[in-house]
N, C-alpha and C positions, 0 to 999 in steps of 0.2 A: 390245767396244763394246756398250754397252746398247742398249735399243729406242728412247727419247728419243732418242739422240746419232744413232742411224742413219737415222730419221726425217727430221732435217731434212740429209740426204746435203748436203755442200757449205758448208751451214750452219754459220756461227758464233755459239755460242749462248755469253752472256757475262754474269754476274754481277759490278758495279760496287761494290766496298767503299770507301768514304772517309769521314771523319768531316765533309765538309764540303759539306753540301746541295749550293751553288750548283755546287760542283765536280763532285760523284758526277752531279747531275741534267745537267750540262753537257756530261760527257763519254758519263752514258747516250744523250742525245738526240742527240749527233754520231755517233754509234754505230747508232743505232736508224735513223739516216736510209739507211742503207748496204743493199742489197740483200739482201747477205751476213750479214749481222750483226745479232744480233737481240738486244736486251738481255731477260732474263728475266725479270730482279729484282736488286733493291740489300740494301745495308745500310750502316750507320754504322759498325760496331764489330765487335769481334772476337769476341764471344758474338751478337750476330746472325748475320754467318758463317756461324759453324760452324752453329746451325742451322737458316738458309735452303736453304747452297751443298749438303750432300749431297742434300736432299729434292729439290731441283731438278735435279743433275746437268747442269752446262753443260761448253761444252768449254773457258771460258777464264773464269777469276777475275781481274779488276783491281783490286788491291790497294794502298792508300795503305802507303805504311812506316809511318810515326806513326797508331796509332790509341787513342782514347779508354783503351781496356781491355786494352793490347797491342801489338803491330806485329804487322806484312803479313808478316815474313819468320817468325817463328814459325808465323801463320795458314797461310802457304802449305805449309811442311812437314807442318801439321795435318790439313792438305784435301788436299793431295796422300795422305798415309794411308787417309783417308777415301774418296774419291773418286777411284778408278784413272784413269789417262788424261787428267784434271783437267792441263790446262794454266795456269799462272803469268804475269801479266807486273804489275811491280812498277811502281808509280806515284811520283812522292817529290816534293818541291820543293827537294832535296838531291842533291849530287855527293858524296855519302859512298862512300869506296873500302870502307873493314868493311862496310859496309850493301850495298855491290853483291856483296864477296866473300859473305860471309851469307846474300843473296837465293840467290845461283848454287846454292852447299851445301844451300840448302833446295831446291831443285829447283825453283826460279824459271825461265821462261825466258826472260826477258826482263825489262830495268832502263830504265826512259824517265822524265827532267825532265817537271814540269808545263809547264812554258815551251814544249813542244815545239809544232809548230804541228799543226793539225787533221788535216791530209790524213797528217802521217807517223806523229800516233798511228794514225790507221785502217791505215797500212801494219803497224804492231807490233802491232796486233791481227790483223789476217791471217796474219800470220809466225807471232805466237807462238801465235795460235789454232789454225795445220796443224801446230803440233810445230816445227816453226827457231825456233833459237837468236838472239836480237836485245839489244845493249848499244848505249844512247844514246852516241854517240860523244863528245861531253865526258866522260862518267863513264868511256867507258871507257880513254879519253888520261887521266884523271885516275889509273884504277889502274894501268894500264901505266907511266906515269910515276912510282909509287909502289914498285911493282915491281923497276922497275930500281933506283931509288936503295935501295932497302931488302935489296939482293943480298947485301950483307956484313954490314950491320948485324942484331940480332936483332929478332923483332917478329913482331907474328899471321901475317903470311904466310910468313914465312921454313919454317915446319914443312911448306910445302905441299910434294910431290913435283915433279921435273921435269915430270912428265907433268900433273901440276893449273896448273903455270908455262904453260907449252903449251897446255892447252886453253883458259886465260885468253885468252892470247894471239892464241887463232886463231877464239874469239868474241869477242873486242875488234876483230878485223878482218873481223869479216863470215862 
């Protein structure tokens, strides 16, 4: 743990990516109003990112999937590289099952709709900011349900092991 990160003990310290003003500034300021939760700094885009998030060192990156110059889910495996300890939670206005399998492979820890209301993103930010694993649960009834139908047939998930089945599983349930 660096001297930043230990600094604010308790502290969730959380850098906001989205290409979408109203959105990144909406959800920094629901964020920032939090005791715990302190937003550090934004960006737009996936070459801001990469370098804002190492110099700053926060302990949670919220990442839009679709960005101007990229996607969240490449970004996040980028910054998790970069930036040890660096916590993931993915943002999206999409139930994409590849896109949540994707995030996870990248070391996302967490998948939440923009639709979700205020109070339960600040919960997936707590969660996924102390390290728990967190899947919006439409997405993740979306890839379970994908899951199972796709048991015989071949397809991107079928290569996963039992044990990657399973852990889907058991962070689709909480």
């Amino acid at each position: 743990m660096n001297e930043e990160r230990s600094a604010h003990q308790g502290q969730i310290t959380v850098v906001v990516v989205d290409d979408h003003e109203v959105v990144r500034r909406g959800v920094a300021d629901m964020l920032d109003a939090e005791e715990d939760i302190t937003v550090i700094g934004q960006a737009s885009s996936v070459s801001e990112a990469l370098a804002r998030i190492p110099a700053l060192q926060p302990t949670l990156a919220v990442l839009d999937v679709r960005l101007p110059d990229g996607n969240g889910i490449e970004l996040c495996r980028e910054l998790r590289s970069r930036v040890p300890g660096l916590n993931c939670l993915m943002l999206t206005s999409y139930t994409d099952e590849q896109a949540m399998m994707d995030a996870i492979l990248a070391g996302a820890g967490g998948y939440v709709i923009k639709d979700i209301k205020g109070m339960e993103l600040v919960s997936a930010v707590r969660a996924v900011g102390s390290g728990r694993s967190l899947l919006d649960t439409r997405a993740a009834a979306a890839l379970m349900d994908r899951l199972r139908a796709n048991v015989s047939k071949p397809g991107p998930l079928t290569g996963l092991t039992e044990q990657e089945h399973r852990l889907l599983e058991l962070i689709g349930e909480g």
